[in-house]
C-alpha positions as CSV (number, residue, x, y, z in Angstrom):
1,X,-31.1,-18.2,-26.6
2,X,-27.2,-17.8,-26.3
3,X,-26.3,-14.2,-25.4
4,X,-23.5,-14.4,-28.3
5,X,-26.4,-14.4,-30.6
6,X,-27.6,-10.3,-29.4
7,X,-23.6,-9.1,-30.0
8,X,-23.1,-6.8,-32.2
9,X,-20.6,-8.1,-34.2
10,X,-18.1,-7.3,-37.2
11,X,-18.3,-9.3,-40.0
12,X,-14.7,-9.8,-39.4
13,X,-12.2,-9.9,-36.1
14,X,-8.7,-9.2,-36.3
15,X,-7.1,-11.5,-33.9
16,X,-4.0,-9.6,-34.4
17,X,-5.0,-6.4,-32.6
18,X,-5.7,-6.5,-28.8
19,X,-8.0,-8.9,-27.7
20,X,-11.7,-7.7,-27.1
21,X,-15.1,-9.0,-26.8
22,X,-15.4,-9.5,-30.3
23,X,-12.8,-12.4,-29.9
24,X,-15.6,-14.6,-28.1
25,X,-19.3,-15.9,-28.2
26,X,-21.0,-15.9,-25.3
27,X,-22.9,-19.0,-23.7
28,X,-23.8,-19.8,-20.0
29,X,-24.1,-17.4,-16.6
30,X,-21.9,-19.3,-14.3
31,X,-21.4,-17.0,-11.1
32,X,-22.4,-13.0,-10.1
33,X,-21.1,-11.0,-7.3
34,X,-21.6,-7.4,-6.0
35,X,-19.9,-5.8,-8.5
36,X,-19.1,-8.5,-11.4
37,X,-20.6,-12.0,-13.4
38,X,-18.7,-14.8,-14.8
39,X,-19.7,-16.1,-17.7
40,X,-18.6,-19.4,-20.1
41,X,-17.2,-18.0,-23.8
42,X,-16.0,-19.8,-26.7
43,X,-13.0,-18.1,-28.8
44,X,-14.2,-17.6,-31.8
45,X,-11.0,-19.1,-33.9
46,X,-9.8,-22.0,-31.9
47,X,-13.1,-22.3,-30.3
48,X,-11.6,-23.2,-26.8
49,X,-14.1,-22.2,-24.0
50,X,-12.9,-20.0,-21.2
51,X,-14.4,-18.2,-18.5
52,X,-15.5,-14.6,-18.9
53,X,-15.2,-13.0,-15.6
54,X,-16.0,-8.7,-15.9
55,X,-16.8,-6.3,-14.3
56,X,-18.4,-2.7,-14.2
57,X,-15.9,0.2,-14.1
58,X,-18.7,1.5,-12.3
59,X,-19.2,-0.5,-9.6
60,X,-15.4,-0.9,-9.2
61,X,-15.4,2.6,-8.6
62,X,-18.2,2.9,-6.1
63,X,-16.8,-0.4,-4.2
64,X,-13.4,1.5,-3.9
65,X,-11.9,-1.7,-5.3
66,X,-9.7,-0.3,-8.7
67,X,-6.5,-0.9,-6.9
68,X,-7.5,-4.6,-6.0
69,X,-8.6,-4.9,-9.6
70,X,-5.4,-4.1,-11.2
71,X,-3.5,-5.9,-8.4
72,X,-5.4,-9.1,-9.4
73,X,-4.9,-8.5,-13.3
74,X,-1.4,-8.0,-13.0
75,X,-0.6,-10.9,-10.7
76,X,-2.6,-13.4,-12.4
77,X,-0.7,-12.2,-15.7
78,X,2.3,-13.3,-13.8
79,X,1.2,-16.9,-13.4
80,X,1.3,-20.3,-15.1
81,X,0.6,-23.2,-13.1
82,X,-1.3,-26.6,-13.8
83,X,-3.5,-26.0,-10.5
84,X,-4.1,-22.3,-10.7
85,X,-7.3,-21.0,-12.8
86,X,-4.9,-19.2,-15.1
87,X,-5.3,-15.8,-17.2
88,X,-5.3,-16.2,-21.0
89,X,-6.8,-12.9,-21.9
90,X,-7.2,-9.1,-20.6
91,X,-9.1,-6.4,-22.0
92,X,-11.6,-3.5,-21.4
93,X,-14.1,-1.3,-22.6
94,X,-15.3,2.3,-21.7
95,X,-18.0,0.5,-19.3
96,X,-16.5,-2.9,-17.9
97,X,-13.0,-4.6,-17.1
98,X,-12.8,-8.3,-19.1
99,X,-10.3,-11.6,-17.7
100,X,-11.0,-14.5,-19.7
101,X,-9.7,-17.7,-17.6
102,X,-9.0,-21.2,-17.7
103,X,-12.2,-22.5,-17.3
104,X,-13.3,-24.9,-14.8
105,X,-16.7,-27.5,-15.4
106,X,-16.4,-29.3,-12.2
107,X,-17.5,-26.5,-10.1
108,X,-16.4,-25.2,-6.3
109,X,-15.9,-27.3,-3.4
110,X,-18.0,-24.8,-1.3
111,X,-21.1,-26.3,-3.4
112,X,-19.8,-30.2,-3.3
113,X,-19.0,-29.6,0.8
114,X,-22.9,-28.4,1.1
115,X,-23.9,-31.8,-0.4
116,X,-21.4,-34.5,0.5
117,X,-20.4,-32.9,4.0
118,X,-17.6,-35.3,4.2
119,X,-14.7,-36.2,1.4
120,X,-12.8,-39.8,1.6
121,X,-9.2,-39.2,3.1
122,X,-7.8,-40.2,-0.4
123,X,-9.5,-37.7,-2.6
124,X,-8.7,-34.7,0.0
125,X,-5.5,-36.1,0.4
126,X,-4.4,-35.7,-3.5
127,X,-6.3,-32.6,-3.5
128,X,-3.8,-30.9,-0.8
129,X,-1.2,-32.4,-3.1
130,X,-2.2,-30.2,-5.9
131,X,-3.1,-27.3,-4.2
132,X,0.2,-27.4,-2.1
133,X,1.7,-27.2,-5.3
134,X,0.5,-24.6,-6.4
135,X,0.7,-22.3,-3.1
136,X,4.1,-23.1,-3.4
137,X,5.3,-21.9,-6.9
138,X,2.9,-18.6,-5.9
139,X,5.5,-17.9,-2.8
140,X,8.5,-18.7,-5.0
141,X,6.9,-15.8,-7.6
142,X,6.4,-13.4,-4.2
143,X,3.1,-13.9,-3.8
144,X,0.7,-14.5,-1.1
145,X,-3.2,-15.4,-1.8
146,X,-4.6,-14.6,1.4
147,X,-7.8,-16.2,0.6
148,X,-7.6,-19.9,0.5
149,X,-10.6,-21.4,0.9
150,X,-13.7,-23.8,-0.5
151,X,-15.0,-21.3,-2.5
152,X,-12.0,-20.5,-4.2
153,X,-10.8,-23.9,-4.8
154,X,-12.7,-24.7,-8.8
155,X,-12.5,-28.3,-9.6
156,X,-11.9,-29.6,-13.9
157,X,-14.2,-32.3,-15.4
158,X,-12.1,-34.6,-13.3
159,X,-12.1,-33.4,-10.1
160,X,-8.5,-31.7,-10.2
161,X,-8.2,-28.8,-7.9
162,X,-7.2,-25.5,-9.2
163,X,-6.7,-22.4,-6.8
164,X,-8.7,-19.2,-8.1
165,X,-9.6,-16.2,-7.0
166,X,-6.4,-13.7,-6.9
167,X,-8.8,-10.4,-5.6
168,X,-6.7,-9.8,-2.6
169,X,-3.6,-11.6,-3.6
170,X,-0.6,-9.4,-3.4
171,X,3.0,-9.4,-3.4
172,X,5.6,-10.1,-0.2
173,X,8.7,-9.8,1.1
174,X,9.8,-11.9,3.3
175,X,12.2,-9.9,5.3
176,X,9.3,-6.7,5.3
177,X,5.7,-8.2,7.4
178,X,2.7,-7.3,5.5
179,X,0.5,-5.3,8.2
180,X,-3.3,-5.4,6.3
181,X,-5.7,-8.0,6.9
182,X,-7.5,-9.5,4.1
183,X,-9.7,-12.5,3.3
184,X,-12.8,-14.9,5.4
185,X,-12.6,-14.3,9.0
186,X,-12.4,-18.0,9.7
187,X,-10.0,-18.9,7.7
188,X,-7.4,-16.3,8.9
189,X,-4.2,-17.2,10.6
190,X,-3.7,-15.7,14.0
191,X,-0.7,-13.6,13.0
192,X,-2.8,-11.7,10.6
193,X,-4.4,-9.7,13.7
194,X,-1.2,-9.2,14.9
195,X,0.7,-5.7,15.6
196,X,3.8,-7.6,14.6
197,X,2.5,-8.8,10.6
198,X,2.7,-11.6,8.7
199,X,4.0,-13.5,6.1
200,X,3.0,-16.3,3.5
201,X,2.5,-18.8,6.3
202,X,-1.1,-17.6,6.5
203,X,-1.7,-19.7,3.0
204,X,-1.0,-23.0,4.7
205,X,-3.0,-21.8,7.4
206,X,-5.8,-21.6,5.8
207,X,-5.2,-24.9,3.6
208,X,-5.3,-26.7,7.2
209,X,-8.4,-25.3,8.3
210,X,-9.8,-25.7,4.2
211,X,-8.7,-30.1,4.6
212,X,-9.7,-30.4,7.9
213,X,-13.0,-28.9,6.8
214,X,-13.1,-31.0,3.7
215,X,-12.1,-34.2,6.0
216,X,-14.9,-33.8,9.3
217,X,-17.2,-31.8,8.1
218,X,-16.3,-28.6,9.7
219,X,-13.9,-26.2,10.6
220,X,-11.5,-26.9,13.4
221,X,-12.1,-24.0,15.5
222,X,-15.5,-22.2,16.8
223,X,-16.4,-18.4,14.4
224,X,-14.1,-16.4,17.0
225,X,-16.0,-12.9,17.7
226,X,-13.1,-10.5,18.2
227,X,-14.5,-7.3,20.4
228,X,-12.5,-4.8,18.7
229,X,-10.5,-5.9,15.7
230,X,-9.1,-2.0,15.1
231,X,-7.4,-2.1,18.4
232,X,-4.0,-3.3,16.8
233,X,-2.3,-2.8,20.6
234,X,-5.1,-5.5,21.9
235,X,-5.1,-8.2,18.8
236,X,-2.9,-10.7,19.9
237,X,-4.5,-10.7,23.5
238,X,-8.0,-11.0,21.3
239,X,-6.9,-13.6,19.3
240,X,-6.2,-15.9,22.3
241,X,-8.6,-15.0,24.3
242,X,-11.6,-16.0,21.6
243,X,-9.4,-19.1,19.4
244,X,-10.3,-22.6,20.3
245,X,-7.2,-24.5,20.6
246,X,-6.2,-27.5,18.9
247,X,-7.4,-30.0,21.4
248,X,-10.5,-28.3,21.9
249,X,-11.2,-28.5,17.8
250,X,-10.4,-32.2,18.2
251,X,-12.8,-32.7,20.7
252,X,-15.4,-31.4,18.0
253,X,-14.7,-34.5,15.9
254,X,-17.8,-36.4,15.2
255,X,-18.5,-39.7,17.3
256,X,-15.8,-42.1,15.5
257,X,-14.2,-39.5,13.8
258,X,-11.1,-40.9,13.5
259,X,-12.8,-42.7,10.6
260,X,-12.6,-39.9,8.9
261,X,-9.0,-39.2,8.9
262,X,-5.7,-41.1,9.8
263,X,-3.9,-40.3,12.6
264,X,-1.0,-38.9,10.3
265,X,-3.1,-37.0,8.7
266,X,-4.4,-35.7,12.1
267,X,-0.9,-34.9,13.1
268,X,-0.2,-32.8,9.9
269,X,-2.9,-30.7,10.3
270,X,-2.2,-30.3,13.7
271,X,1.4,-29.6,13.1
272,X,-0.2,-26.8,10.7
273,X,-2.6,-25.3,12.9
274,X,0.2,-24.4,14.9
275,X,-0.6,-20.5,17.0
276,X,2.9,-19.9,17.0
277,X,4.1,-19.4,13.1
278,X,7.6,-20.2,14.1
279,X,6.2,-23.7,14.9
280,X,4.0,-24.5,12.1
281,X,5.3,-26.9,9.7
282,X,6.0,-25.6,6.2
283,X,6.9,-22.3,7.6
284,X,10.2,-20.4,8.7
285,X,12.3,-21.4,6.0
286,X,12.6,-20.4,2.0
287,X,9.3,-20.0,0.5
288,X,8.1,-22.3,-2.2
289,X,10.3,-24.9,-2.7
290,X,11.8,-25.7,0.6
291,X,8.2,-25.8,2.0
292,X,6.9,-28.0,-0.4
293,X,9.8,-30.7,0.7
294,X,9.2,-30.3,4.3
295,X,5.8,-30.6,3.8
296,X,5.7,-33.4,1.6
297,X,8.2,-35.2,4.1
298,X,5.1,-35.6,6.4
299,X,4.4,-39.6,6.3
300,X,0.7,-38.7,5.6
301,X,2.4,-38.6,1.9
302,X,3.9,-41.7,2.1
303,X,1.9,-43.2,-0.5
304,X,1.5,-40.4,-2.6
305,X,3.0,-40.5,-6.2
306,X,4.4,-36.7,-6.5
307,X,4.9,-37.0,-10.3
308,X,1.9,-38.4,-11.3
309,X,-0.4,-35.8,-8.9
310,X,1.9,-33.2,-11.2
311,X,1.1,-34.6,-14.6
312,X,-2.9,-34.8,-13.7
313,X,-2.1,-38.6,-13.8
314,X,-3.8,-39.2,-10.2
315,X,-7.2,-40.3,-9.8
316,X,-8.7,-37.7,-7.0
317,X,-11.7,-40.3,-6.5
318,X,-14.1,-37.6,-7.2
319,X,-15.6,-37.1,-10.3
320,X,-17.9,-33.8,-10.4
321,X,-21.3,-33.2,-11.7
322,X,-20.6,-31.0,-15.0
323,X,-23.9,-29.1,-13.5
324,X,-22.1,-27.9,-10.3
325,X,-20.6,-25.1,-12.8
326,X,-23.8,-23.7,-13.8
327,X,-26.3,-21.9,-11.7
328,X,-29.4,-21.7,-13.1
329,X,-30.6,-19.2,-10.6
330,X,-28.0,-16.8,-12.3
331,X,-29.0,-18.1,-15.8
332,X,-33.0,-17.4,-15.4
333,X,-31.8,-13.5,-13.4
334,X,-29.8,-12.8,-16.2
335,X,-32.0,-13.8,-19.4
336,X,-35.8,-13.1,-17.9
337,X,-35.7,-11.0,-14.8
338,X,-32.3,-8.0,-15.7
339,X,-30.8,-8.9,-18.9
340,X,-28.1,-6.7,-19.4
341,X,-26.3,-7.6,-22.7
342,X,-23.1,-7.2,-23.4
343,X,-21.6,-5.4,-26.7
344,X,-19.1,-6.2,-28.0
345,X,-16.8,-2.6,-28.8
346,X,-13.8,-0.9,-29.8
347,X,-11.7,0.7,-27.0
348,X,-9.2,3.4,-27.7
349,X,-5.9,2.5,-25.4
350,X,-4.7,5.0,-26.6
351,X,-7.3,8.0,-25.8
352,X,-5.8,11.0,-23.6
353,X,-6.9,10.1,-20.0
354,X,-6.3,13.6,-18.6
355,X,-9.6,14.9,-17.9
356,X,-10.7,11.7,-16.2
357,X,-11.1,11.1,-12.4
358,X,-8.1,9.8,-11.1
359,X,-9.9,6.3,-10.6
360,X,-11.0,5.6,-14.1
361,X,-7.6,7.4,-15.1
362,X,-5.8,4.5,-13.1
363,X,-8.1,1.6,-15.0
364,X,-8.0,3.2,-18.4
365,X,-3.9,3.2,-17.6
366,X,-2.9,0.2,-15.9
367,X,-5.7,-2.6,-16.8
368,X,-3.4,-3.7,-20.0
369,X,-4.6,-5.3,-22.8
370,X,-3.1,-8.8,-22.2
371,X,-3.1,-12.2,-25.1
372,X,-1.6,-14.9,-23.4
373,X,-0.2,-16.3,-27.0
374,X,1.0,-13.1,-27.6
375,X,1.9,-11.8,-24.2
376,X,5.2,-10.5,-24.9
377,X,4.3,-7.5,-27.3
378,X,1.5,-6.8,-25.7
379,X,2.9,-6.6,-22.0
380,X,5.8,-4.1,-23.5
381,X,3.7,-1.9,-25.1
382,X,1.4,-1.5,-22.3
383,X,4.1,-0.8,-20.2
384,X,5.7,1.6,-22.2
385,X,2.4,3.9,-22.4
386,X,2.1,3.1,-18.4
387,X,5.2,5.1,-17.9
388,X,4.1,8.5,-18.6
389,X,4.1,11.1,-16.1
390,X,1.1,10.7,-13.6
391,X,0.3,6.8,-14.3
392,X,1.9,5.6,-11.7
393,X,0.9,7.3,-8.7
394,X,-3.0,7.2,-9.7
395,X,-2.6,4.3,-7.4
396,X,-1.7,6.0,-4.1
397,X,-3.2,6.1,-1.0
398,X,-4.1,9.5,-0.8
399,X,-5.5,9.2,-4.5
400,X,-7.5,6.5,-4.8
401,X,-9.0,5.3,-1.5
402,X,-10.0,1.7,-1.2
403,X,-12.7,-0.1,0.7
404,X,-12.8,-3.5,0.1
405,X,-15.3,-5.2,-2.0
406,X,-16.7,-8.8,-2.5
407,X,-15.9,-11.0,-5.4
408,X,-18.3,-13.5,-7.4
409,X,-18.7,-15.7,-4.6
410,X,-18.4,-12.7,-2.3
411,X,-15.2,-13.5,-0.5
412,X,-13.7,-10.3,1.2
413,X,-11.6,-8.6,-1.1
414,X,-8.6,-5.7,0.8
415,X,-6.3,-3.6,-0.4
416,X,-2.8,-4.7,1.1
417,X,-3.0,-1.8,3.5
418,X,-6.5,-2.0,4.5
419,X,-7.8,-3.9,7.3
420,X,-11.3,-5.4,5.9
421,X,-12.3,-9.4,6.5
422,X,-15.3,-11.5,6.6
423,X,-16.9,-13.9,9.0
424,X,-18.5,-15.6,6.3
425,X,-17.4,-19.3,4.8
């Protein structure tokens, strides 16, 4: 039985107000996390299916994640790219926080790397295409993911990859170092357990460790242990001290692995999985644009048609099981063993906030309504109420503290100040 069927709903929606549950029907469990589900929906109207990603206010709370929550909303709100699992619709309730997103039936290539180990050099070759794309126009919007990896990388029906995953995305500026680390242990870039900071090259960092991966089979350097991660005067010494180097990870290559990967290709990656971020190709110069043409330089590209990988036109080579999007495990938890049903509800935007704790004050206020056909009036008007006196500085420091939390395929998830990671992926 479809959940949709248990809603409690109007005998009529008006899709002119602010979007809300009532917009949607609800069909399969795709995905659950520590503090949040994903589920497919239909709309209702133009019966387009999306995916319904929410999450208890509750849990938010106790994870000390509402500042990571709203940071996610409102970046992903900012974005509109053909390989990024885009935001069409934002809304909450008294209980839970609602994004409805592009949805993706191919699945992640965390589960397709469990079963095929190994991916032909073509297919992982047009999928760094894409996904270098899209890294790009996030830099040239001020925006670093600082999570790039398998399990945030969702694949369409025909095996285009799409970047996801925006919970500890945050803004940069590349003349101020961002100082917190955030995202999977393994994937990190050396600079980001530096005193000194970092930038966005830490995205193409972890894209070379995420091909290389998808390429041999594994990841180019050995889990590092770092003894003491807090001590910010001993990180870079720590870094060194526990990192394979480059020739070591090659030495890790399968017998006859350089059937796995061209010796261009082997030479871009190495050129990316440079220690030094002054030396790693893409990096030091404009972000977005300028690294997209320096990367795409590289003769690994040489065959590559740029404007058909941009139109959707090239064929990846990989055509995904549509049951890779659907976990059954999470189907048979949520329908037999816990069902918790959603209802669909009015919410009050509008309803005085000042007796709430400052951290459901700061979600009431600043997780906006949001209709991607209609973003315009509804971005303004949630702005407008934003401003009052107080709504702004519920998400300081000193009045909301954060601890990182995990995600629905519980990937580390920091505040830009903190200093939480996982060795996990």
């Amino acid at each position: 039985m479809w959940l949709g069927a248990l809603l409690n709903i109007g005998d009529k929606v008006d899709y002119n107000g602010p979007p809300s549950l009532f917009f949607f029907k609800m069909k399969d469990n795709i995905g659950e996390g520590s503090y949040g589900k994903v589920r497919v929906v239909s709309h209702r109207k133009s019966k387009q299916a999306y995916a319904l990603k929410y999450m208890s206010k509750d849990r938010i709370v106790r994870k000390r994640a509402v500042k990571c929550t709203i940071m996610e909303r409102d970046i992903l709100e900012k974005l509109n790219h053909d390989f990024v699992v885009n935001l069409r619709y934002a809304f909450q309730d008294d209980d839970t926080c609602f994004l409805v997103l592009d949805l993706m039936l191919g699945g992640d290539l965390r589960v397709h790397h469990r079963i095929h180990k190994r991916f032909p050099e073509q297919t992982v070759r047009i999928w760094f295409t894409e996904l270098s794309g899209a890294i790009a126009y996030l830099h040239r919007q001020g925006i670093v993911h600082r999570d790039i990896k398998l399990d945030n990388i969702l694949l369409d029906s025909l095996g285009h990859a799409h970047l996801s995953d925006f919970n500890v995305a945050t803004h940069f500026d590349q003349n101020v170092p961002l100082q917190g680390m955030a995202g999977t242990f393994t994937y990190m870039a050396p600079e980001m357990f530096r005193k000194h900071g970092y930038s966005c090259a830490v995205d193409w960092w972890a894209l070379a460790v995420m091909t290389f991966e998808l390429l041999v089979g594994q990841k180019p350097f050995r889990t590092p242990v770092f003894a003491n991660t807090q001590n910010r005067d001993r990180s870079e010494e720590l870094v060194y001290a526990t990192t394979l180097g480059w020739e070591t990870a090659k030495a890790r290559l399968p017998p006859h692995g350089s059937t796995f990967c061209s010796e261009p290709g082997l030479e871009l990656l190495s050129q990316m999985l440079q220690n030094d971020v002054n030396k790693r190709l893409g990096t030091g110069m404009q972000p977005g644009a300028q690294e997209l043409v320096v990367l795409r330089a590289h003769p690994w590209f040489k065959e590559v048609n740029f404007s058909a990988v941009e139109r959707k036109e090239a064929v990846t080579g990989f055509l995904p099981d549509p049951r890779s999007s659907v976990d059954p495990i999470h189907n048979i938890n949520e329908h037999v063993i816990s069902p918790s049903f959603l209802k669909a509800r009015n919410f009050d935007y509008d309803k005085d906030t000042s007796n709430m704790r400052p951290d459901l004050r700061a979600l009431h206020e600043r997780f906006h309504a949001y209709d991607w056909e209609r973003s315009d009036s509804f971005s303004k008007q949630a702005r407008r109420k934003a401003k009052r006196p107080g709504s702004l500085q519920l998400l300081a420091e000193d009045a909301i503290p954060e601890r990182p939390s995990s995600s629905f395929s519980d990937p580390p998830v920091a505040s830009p100040t903190s200093a939480t990671f996982s060795q996990n992926g």
